[in-house]
C-alpha atoms as one frame of an Amber mdcrd trajectory, in Angstrom:
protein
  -9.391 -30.952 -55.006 -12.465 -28.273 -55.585 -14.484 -30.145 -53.463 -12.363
 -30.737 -50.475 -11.524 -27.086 -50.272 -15.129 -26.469 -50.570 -15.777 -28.812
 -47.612 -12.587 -27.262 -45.535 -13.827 -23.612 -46.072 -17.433 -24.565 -44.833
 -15.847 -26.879 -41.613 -14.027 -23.245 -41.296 -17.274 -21.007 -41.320 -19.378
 -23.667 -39.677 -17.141 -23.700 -36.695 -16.475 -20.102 -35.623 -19.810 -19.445
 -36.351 -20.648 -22.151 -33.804 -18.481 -20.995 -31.382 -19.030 -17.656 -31.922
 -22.617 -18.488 -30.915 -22.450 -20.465 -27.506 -19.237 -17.924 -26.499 -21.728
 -14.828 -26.551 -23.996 -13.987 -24.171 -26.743 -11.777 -25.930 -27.948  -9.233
 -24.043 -26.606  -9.770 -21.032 -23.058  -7.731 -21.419 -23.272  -4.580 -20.314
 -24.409  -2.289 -16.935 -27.874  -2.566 -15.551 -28.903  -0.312 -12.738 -31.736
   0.928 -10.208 -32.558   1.110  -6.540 -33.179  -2.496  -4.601 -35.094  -2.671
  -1.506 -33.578  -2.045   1.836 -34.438  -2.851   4.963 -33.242   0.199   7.038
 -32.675   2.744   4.399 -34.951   4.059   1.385 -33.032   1.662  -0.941 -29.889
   0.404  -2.195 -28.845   2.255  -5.549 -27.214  -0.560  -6.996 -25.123  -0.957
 -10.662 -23.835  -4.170 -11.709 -21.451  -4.549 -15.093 -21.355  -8.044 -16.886
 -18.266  -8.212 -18.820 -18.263 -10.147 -21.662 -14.957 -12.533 -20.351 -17.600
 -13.830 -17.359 -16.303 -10.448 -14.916 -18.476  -8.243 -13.205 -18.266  -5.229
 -11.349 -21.169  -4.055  -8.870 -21.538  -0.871  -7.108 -23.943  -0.552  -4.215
 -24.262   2.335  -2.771 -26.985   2.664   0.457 -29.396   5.815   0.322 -29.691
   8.103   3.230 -26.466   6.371   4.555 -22.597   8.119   5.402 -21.209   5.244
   4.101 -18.736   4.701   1.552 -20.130   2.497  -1.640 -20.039  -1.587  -1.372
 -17.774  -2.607  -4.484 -17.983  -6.402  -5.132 -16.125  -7.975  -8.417 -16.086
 -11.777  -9.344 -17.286 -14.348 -12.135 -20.147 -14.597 -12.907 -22.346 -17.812
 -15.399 -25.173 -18.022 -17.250 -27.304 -21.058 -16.917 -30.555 -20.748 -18.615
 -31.991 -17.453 -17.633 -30.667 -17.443 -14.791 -26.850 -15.485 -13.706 -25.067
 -17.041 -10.959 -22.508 -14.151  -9.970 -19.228 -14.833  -7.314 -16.788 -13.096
  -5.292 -14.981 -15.390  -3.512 -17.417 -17.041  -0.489 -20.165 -14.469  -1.551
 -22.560 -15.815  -3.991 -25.950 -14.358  -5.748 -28.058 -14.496  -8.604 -30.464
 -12.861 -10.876 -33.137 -13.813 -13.640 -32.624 -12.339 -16.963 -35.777 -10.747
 -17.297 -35.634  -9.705 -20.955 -32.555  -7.945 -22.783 -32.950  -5.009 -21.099
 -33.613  -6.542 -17.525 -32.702  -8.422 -14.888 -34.248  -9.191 -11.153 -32.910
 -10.357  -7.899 -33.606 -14.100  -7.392 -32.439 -15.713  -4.123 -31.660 -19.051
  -4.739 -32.503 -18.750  -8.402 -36.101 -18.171  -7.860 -37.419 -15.080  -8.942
 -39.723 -12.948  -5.523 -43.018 -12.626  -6.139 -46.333 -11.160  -4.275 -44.729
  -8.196  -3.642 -45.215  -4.560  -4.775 -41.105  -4.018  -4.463 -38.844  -3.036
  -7.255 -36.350  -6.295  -7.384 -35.486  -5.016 -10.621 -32.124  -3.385 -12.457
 -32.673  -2.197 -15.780 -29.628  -1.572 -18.586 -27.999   1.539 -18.694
């Protein structure tokens, strides 16, 4: 009877450690920010929150500009390093960089040969 409680408790632990584990996504919750490239403007100040329920909230707002502030919210995934974010018909994605980073990648490829910032950094 010792033993099979032994082997429940440790089914028990093993499990919500397991799914403790593939429900988190480590460094990746949280707000990132910076200023994106524009084409017409001296950037795009841009903050993006990653919710830990697979939300996120993004604020854009364009320098130099009289407009208001571009909210977007959606879903967003993980797949291997690289987050696949949607609001509705709009889709886009970044690279997680490091814990601390992430960078625009169209199409899930990450720009290169270029001197721009494609960077957000966590807040």
């Amino acid at each position: 009877m010792k033993k099979l409680l032994l082997v429940i408790f440790i089914v028990i632990i093993s499990t919500t450690a397991v799914l403790s584990f593939s429900c988190s996504r480590p460094g990746l919750s949280g707000t990132f920010e910076g200023t994106l490239p524009c084409a017409d403007c001296p950037g795009i100040q841009t903050l993006i929150t990653f919710n830990s329920d697979g939300t996120f909230y993004m604020e854009e707002t364009y320098l130099e500009r009289s407009v208001e502030p571009v909210i977007t919210e959606g879903k967003w995934v993980l797949n291997g390093d690289i987050i696949t974010c949607t609001a509705g018909d709009y889709r886009f994605e970044y690279k997680l960089i490091s814990e601390d980073e992430i960078k625009w990648a169209p199409d899930g490829e990450e720009i290169t040969g270029t001197d721009l910032n494609w960077s957000l950094f966590k807040k």
